[in-house]
PDB file of N, H, CA, C and O in Angstrom:
ATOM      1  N   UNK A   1     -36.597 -30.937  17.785  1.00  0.00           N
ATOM      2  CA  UNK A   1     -35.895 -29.696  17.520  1.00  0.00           C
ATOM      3  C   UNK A   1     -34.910 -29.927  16.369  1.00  0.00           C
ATOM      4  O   UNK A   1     -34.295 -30.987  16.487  1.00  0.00           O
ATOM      5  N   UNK A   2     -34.616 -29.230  15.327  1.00  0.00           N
ATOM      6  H   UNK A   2     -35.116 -28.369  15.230  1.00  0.00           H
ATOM      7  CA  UNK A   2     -33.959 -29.076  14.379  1.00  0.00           C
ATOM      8  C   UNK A   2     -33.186 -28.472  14.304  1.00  0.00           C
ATOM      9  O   UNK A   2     -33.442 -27.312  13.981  1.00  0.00           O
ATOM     10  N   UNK A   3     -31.501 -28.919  14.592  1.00  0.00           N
ATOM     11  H   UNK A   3     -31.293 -29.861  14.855  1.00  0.00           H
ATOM     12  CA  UNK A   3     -30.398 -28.414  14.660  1.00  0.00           C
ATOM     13  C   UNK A   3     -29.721 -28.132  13.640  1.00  0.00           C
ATOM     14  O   UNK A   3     -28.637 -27.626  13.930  1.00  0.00           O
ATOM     15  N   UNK A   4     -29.936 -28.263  12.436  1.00  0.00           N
ATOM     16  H   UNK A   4     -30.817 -28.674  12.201  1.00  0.00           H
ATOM     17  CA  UNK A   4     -29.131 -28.428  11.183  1.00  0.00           C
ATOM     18  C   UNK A   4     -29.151 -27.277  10.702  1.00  0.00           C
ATOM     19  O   UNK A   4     -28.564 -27.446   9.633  1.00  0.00           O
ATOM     20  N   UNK A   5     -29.549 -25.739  10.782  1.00  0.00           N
ATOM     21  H   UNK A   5     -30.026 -25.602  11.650  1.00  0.00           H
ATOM     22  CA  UNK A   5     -29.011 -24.377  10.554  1.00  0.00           C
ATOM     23  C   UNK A   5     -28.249 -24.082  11.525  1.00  0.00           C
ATOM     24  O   UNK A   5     -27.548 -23.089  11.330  1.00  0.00           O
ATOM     25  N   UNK A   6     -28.103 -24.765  12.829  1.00  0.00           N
ATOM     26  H   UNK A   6     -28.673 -25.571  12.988  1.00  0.00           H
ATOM     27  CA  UNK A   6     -26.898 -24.485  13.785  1.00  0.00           C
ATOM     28  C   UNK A   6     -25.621 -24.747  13.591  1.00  0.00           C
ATOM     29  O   UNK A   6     -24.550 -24.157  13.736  1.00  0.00           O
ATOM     30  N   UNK A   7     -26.212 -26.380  13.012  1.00  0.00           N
ATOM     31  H   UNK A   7     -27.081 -26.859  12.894  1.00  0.00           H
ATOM     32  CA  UNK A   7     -25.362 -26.867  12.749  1.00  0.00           C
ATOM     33  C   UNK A   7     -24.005 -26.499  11.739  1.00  0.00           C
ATOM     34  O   UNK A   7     -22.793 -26.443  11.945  1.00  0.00           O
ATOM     35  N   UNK A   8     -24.883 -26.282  10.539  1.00  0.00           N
ATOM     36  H   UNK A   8     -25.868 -26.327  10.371  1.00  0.00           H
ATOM     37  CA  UNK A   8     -24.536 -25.147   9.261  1.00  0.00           C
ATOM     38  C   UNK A   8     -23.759 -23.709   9.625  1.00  0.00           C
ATOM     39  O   UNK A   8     -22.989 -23.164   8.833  1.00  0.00           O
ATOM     40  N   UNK A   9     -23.941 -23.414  10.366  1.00  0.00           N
ATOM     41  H   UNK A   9     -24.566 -23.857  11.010  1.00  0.00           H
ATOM     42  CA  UNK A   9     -23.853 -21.686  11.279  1.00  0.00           C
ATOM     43  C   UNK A   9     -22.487 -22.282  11.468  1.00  0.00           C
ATOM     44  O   UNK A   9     -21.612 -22.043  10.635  1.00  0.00           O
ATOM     45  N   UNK A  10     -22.195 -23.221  12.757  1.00  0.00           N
ATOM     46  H   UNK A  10     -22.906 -23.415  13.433  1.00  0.00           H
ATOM     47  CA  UNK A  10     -20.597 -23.906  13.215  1.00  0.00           C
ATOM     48  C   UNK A  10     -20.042 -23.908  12.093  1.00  0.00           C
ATOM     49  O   UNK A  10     -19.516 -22.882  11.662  1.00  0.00           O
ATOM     50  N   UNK A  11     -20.050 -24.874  11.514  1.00  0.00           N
ATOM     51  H   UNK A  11     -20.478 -25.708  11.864  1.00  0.00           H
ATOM     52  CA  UNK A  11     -19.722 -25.573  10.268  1.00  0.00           C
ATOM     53  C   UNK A  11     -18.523 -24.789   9.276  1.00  0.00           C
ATOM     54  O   UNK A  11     -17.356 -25.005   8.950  1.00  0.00           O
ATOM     55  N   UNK A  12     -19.905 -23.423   8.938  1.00  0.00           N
ATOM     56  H   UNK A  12     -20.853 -23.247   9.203  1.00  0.00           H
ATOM     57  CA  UNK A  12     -18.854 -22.540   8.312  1.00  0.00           C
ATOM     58  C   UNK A  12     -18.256 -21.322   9.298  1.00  0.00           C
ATOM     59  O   UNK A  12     -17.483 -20.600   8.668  1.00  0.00           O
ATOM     60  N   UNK A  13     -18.417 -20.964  10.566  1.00  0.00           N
ATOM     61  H   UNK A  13     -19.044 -21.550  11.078  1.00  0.00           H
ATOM     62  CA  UNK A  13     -17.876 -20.311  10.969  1.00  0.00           C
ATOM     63  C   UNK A  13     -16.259 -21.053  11.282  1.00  0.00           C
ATOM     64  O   UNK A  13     -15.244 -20.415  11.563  1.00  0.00           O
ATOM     65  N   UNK A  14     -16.354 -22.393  11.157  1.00  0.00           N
ATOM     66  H   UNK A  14     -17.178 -22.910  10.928  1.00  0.00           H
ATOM     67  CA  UNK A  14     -14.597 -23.143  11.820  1.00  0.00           C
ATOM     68  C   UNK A  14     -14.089 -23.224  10.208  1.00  0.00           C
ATOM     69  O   UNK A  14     -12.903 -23.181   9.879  1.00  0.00           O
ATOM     70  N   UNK A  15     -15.328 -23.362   9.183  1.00  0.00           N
ATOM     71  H   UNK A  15     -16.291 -23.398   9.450  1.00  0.00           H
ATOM     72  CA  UNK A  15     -14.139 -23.290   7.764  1.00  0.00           C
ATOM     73  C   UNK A  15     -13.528 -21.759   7.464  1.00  0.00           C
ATOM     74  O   UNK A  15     -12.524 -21.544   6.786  1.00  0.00           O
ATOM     75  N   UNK A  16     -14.317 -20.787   8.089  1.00  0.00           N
ATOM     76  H   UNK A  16     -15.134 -20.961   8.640  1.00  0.00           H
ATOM     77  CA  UNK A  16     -13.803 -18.922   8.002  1.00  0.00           C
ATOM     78  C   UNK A  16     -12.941 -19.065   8.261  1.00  0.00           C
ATOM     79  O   UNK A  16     -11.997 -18.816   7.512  1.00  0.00           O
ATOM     80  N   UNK A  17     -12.742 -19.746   9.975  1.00  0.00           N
ATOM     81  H   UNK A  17     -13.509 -19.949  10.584  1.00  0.00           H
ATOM     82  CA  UNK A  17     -11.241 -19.354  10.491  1.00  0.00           C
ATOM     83  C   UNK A  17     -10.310 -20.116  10.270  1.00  0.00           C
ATOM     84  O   UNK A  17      -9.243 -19.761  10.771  1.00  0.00           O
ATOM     85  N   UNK A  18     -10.303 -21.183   9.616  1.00  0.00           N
ATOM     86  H   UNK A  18     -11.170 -21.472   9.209  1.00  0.00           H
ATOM     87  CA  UNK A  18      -9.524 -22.188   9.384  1.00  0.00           C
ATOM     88  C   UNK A  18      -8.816 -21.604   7.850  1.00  0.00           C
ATOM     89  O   UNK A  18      -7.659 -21.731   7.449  1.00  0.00           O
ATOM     90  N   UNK A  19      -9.719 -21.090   7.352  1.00  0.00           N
ATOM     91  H   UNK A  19     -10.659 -20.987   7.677  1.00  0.00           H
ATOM     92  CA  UNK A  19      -9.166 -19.994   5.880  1.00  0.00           C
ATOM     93  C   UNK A  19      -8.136 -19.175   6.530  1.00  0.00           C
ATOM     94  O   UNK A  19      -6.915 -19.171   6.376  1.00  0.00           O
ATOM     95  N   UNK A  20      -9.050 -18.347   7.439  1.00  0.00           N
ATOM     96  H   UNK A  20     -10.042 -18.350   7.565  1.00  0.00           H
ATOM     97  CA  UNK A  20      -7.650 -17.094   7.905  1.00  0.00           C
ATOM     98  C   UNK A  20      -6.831 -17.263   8.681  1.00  0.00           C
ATOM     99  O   UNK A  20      -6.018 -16.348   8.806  1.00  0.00           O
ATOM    100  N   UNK A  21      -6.680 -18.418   9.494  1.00  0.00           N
ATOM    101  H   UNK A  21      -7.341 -19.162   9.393  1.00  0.00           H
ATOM    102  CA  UNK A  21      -5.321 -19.144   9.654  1.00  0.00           C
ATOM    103  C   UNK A  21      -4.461 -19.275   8.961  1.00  0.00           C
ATOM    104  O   UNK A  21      -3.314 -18.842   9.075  1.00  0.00           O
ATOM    105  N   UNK A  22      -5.030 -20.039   7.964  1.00  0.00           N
ATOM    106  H   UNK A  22      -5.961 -20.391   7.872  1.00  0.00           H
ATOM    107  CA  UNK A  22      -4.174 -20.885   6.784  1.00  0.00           C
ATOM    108  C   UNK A  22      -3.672 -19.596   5.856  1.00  0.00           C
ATOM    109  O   UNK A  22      -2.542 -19.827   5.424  1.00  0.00           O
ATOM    110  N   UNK A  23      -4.121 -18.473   5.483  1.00  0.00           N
ATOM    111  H   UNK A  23      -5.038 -18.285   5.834  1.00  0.00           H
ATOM    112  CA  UNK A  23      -3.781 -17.516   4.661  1.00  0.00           C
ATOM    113  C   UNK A  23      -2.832 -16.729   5.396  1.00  0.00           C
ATOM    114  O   UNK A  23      -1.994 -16.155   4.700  1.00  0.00           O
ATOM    115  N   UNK A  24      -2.747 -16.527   6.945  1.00  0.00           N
ATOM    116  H   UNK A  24      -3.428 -16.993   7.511  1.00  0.00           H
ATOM    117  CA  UNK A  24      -1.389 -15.884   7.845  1.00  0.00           C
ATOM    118  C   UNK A  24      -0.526 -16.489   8.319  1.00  0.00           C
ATOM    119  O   UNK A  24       0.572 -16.053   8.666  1.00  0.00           O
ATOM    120  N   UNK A  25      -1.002 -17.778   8.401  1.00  0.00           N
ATOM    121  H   UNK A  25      -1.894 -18.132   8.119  1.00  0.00           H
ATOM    122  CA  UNK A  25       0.300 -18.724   8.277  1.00  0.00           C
ATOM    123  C   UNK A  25       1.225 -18.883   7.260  1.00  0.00           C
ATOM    124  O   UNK A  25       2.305 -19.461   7.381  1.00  0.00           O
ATOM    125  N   UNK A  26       0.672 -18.222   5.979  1.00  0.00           N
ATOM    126  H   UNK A  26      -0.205 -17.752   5.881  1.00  0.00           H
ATOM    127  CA  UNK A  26       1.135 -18.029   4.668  1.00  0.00           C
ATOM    128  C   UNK A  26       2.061 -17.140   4.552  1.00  0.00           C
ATOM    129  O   UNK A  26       2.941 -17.208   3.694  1.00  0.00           O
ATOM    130  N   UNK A  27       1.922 -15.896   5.695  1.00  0.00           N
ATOM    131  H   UNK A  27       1.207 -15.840   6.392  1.00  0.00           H
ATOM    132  CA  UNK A  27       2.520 -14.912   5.249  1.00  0.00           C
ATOM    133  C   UNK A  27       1.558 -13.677   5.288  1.00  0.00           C
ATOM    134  O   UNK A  27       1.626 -12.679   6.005  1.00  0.00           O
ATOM    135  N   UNK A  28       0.317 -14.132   3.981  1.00  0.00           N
ATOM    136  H   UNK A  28       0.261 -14.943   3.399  1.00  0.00           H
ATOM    137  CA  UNK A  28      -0.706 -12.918   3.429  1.00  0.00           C
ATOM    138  C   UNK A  28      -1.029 -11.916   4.434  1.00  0.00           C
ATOM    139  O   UNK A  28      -0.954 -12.029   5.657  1.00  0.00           O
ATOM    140  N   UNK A  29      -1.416 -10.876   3.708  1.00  0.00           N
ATOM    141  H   UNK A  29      -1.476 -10.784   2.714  1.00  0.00           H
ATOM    142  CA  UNK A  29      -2.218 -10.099   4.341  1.00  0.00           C
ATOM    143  C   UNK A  29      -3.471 -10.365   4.356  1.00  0.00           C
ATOM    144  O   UNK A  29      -3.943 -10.755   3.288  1.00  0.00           O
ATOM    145  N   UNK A  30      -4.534 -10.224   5.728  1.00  0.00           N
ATOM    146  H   UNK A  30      -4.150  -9.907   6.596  1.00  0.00           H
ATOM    147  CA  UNK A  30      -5.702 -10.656   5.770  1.00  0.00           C
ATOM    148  C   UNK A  30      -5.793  -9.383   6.451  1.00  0.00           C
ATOM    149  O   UNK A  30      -4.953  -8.703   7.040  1.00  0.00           O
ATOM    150  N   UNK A  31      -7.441  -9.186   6.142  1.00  0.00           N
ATOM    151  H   UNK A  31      -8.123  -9.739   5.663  1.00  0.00           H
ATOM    152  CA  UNK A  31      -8.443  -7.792   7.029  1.00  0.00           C
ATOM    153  C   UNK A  31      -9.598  -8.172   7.564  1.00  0.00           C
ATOM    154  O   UNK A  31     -10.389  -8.980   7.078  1.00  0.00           O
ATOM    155  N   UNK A  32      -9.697  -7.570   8.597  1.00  0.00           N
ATOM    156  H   UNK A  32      -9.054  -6.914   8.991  1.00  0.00           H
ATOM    157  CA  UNK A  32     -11.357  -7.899   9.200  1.00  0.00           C
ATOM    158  C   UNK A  32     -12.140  -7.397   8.738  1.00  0.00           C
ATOM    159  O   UNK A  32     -12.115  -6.176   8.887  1.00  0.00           O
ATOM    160  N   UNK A  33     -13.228  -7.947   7.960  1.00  0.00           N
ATOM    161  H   UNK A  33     -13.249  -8.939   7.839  1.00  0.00           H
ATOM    162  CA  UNK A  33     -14.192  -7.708   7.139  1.00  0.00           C
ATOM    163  C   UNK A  33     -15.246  -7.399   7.563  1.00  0.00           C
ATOM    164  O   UNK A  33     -16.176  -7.605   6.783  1.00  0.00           O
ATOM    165  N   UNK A  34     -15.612  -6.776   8.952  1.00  0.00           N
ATOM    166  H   UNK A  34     -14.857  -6.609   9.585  1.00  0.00           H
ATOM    167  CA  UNK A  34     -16.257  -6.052   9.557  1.00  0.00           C
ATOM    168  C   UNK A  34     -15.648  -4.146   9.622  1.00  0.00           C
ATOM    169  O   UNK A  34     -16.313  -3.169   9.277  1.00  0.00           O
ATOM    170  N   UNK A  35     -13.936  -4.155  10.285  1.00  0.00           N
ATOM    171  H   UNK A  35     -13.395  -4.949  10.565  1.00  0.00           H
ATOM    172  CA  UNK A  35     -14.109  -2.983  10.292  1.00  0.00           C
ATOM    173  C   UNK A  35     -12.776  -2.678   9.125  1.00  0.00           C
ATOM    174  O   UNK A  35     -12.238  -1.594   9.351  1.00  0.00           O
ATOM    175  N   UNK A  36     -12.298  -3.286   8.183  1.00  0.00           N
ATOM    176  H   UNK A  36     -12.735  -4.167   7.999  1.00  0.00           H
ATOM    177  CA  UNK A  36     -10.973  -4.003   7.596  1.00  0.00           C
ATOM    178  C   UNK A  36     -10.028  -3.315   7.731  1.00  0.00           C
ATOM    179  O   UNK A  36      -9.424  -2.647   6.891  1.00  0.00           O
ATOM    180  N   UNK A  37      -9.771  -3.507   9.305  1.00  0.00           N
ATOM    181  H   UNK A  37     -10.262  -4.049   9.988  1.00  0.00           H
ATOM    182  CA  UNK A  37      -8.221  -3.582   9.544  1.00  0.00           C
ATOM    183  C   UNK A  37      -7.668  -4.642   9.263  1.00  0.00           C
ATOM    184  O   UNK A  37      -8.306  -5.614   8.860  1.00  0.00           O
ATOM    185  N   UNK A  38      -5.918  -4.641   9.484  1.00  0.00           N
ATOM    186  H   UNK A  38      -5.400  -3.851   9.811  1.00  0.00           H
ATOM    187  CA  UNK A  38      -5.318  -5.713   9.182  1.00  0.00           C
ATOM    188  C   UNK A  38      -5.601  -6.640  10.466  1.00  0.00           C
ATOM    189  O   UNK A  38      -5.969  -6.264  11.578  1.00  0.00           O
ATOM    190  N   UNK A  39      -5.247  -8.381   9.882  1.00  0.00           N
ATOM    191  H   UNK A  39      -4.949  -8.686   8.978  1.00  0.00           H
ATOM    192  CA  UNK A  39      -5.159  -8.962  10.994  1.00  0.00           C
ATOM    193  C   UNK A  39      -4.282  -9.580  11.722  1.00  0.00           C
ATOM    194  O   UNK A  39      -4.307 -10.661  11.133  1.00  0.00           O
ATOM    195  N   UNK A  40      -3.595  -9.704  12.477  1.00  0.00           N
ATOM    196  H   UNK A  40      -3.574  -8.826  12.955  1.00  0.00           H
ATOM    197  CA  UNK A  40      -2.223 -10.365  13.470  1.00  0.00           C
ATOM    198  C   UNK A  40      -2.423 -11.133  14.206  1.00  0.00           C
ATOM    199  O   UNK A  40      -3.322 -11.297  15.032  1.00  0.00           O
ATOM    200  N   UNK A  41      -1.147 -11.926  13.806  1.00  0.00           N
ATOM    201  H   UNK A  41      -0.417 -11.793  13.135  1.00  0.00           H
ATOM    202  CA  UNK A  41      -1.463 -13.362  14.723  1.00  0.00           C
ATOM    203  C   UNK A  41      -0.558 -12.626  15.722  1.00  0.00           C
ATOM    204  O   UNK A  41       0.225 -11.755  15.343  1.00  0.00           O
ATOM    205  N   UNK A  42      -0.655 -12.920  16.746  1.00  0.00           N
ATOM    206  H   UNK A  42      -1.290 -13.627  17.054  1.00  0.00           H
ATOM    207  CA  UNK A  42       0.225 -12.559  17.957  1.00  0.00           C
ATOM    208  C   UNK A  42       0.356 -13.683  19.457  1.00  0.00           C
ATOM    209  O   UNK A  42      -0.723 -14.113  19.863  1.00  0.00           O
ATOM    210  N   UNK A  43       1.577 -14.105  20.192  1.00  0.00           N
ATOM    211  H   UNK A  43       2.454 -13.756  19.862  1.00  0.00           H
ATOM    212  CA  UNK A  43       1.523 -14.753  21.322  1.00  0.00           C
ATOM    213  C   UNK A  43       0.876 -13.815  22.021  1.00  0.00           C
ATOM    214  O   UNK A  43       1.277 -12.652  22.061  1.00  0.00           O
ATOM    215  N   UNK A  44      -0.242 -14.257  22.669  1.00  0.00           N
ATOM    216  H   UNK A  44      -0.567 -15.202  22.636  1.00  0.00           H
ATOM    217  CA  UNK A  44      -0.920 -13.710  23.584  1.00  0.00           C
ATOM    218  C   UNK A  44      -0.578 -13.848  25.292  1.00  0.00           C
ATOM    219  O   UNK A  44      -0.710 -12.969  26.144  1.00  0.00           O
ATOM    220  N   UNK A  45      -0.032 -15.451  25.491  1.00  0.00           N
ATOM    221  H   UNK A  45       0.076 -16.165  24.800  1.00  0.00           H
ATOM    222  CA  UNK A  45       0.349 -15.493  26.524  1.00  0.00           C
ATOM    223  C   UNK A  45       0.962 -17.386  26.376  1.00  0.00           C
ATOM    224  O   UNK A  45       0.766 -18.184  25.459  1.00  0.00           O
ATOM    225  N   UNK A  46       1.604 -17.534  27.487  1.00  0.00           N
ATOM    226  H   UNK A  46       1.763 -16.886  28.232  1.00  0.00           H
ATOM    227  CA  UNK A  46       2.136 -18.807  26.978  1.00  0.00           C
ATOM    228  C   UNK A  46       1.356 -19.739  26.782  1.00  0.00           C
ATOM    229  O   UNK A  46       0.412 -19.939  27.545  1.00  0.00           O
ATOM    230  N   UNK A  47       1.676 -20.736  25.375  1.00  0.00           N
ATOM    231  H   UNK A  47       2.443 -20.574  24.754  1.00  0.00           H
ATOM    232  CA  UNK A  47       0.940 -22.158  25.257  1.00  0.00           C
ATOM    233  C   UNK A  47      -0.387 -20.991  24.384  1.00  0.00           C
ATOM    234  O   UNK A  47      -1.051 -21.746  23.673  1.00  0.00           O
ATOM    235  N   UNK A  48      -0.890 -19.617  24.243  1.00  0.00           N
ATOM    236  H   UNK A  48      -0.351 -19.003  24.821  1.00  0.00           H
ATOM    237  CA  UNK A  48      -1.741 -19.738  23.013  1.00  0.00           C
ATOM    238  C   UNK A  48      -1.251 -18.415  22.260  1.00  0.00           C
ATOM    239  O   UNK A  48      -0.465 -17.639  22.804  1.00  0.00           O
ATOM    240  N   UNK A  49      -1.722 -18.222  21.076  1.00  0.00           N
ATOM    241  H   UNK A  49      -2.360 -18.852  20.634  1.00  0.00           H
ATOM    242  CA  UNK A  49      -1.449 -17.278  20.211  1.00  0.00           C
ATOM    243  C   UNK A  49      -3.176 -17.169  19.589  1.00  0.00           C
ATOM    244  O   UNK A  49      -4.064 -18.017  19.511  1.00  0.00           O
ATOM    245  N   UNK A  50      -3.121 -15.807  19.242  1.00  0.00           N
ATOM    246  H   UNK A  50      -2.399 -15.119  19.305  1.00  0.00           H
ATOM    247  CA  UNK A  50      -4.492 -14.650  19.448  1.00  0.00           C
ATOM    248  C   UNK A  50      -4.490 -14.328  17.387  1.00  0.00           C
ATOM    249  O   UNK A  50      -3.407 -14.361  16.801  1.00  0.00           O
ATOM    250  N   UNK A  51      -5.595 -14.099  16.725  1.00  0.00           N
ATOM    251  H   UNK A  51      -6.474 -14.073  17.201  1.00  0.00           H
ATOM    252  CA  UNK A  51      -5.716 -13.560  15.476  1.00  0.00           C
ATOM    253  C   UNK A  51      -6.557 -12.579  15.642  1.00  0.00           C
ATOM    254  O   UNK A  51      -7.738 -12.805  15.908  1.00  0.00           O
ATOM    255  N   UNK A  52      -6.117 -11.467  15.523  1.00  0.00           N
ATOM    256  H   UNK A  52      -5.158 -11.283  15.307  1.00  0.00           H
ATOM    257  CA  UNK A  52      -6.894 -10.239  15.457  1.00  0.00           C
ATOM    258  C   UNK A  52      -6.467  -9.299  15.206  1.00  0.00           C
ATOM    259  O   UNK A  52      -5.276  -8.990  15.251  1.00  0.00           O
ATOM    260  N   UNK A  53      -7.868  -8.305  14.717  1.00  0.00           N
ATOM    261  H   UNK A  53      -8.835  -8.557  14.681  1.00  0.00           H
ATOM    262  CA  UNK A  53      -7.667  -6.909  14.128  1.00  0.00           C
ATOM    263  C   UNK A  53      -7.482  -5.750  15.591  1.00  0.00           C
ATOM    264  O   UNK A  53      -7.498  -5.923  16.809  1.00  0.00           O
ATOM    265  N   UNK A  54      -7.338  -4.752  14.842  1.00  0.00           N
ATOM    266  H   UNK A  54      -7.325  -4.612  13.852  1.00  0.00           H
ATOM    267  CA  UNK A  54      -7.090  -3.597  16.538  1.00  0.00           C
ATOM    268  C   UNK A  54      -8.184  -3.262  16.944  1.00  0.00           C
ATOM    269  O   UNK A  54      -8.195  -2.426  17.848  1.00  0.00           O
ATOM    270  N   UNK A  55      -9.260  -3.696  16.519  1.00  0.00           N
ATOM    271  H   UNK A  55      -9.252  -4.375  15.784  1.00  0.00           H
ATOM    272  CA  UNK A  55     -10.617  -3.300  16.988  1.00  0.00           C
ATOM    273  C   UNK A  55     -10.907  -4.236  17.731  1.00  0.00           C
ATOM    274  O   UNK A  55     -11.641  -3.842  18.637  1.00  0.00           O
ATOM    275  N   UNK A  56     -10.608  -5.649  17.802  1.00  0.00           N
ATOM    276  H   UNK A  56     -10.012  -5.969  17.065  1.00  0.00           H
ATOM    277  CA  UNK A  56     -11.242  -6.559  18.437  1.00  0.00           C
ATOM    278  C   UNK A  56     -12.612  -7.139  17.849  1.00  0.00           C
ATOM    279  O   UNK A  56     -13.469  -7.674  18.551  1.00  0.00           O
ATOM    280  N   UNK A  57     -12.718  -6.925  16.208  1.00  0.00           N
ATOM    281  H   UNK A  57     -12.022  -6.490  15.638  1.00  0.00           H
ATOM    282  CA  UNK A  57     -14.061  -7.187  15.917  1.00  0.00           C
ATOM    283  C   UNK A  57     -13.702  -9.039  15.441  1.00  0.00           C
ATOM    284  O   UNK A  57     -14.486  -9.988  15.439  1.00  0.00           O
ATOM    285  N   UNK A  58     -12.322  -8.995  15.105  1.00  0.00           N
ATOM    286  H   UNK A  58     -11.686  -8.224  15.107  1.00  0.00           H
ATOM    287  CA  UNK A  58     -12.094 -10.064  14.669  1.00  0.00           C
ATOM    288  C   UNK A  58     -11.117 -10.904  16.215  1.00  0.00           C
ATOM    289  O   UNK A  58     -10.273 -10.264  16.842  1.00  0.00           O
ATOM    290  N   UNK A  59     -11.393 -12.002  16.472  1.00  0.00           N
ATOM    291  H   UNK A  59     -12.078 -12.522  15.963  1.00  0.00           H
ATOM    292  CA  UNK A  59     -10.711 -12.478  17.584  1.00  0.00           C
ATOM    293  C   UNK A  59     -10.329 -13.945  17.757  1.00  0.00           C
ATOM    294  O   UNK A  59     -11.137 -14.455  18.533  1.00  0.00           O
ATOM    295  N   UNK A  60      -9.464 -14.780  17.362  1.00  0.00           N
ATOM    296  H   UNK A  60      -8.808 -14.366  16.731  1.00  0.00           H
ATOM    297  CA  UNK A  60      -9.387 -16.332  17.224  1.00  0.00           C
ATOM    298  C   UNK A  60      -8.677 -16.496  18.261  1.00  0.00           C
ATOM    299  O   UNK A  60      -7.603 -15.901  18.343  1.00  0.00           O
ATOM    300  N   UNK A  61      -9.108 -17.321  19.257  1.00  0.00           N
ATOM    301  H   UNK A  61      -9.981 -17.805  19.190  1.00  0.00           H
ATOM    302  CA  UNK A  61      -7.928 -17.748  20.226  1.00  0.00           C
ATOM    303  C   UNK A  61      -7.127 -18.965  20.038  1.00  0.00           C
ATOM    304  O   UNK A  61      -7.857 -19.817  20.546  1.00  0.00           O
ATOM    305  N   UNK A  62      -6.231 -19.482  19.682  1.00  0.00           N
ATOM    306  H   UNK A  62      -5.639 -18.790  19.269  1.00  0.00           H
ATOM    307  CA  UNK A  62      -5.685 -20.655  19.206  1.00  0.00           C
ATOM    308  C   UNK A  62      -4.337 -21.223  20.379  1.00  0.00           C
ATOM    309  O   UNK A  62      -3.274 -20.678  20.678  1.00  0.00           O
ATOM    310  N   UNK A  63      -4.997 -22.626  20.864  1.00  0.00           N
ATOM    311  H   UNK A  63      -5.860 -23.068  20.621  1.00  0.00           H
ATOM    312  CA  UNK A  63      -3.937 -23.398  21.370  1.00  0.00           C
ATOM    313  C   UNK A  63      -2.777 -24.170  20.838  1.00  0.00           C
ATOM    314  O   UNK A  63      -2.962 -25.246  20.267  1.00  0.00           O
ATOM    315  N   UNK A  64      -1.297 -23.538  21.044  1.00  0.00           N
ATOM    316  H   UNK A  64      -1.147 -22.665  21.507  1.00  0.00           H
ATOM    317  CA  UNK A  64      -0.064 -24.295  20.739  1.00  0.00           C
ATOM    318  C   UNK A  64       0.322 -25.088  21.475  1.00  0.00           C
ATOM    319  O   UNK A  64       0.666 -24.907  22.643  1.00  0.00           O
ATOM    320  N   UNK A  65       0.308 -26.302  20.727  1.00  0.00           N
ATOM    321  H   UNK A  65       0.029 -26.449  19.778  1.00  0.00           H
ATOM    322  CA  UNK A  65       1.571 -27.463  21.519  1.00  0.00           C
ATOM    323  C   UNK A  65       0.551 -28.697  21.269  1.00  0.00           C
ATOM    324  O   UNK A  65       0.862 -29.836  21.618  1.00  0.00           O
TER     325      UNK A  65
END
């Protein structure tokens, strides 16, 4: 079995979000490029913080600490 378009698929989906991290950690304004709303980092609940648009098309869950 040949994993290496899966592989490829991961690959750049963790360099996407690792971009739109790095660009709202900045400050920038970023949009979801599905429905382009803006996007917000927000505490979601303790220990993680959430990146997303109000649609929910865009959604990063990210662990602090």
């Amino acid at each position: 079995m040949d994993f290496s378009a899966l592989n490829k698929k991961q690959a750049d989906s963790f360099a996407q979000q690792k971009r739109l991290l790095q660009q709202l950690s900045k400050g920038k304004t970023v949009v979801c490029p599905t429905c382009n709303k803006e996007i917000k980092l927000v505490l979601s609940e303790p220990g993680y913080a959430r990146a997303q648009c109000q649609k929910g098309c865009t959604d990063v869950l990210l662990q602090l600490g």
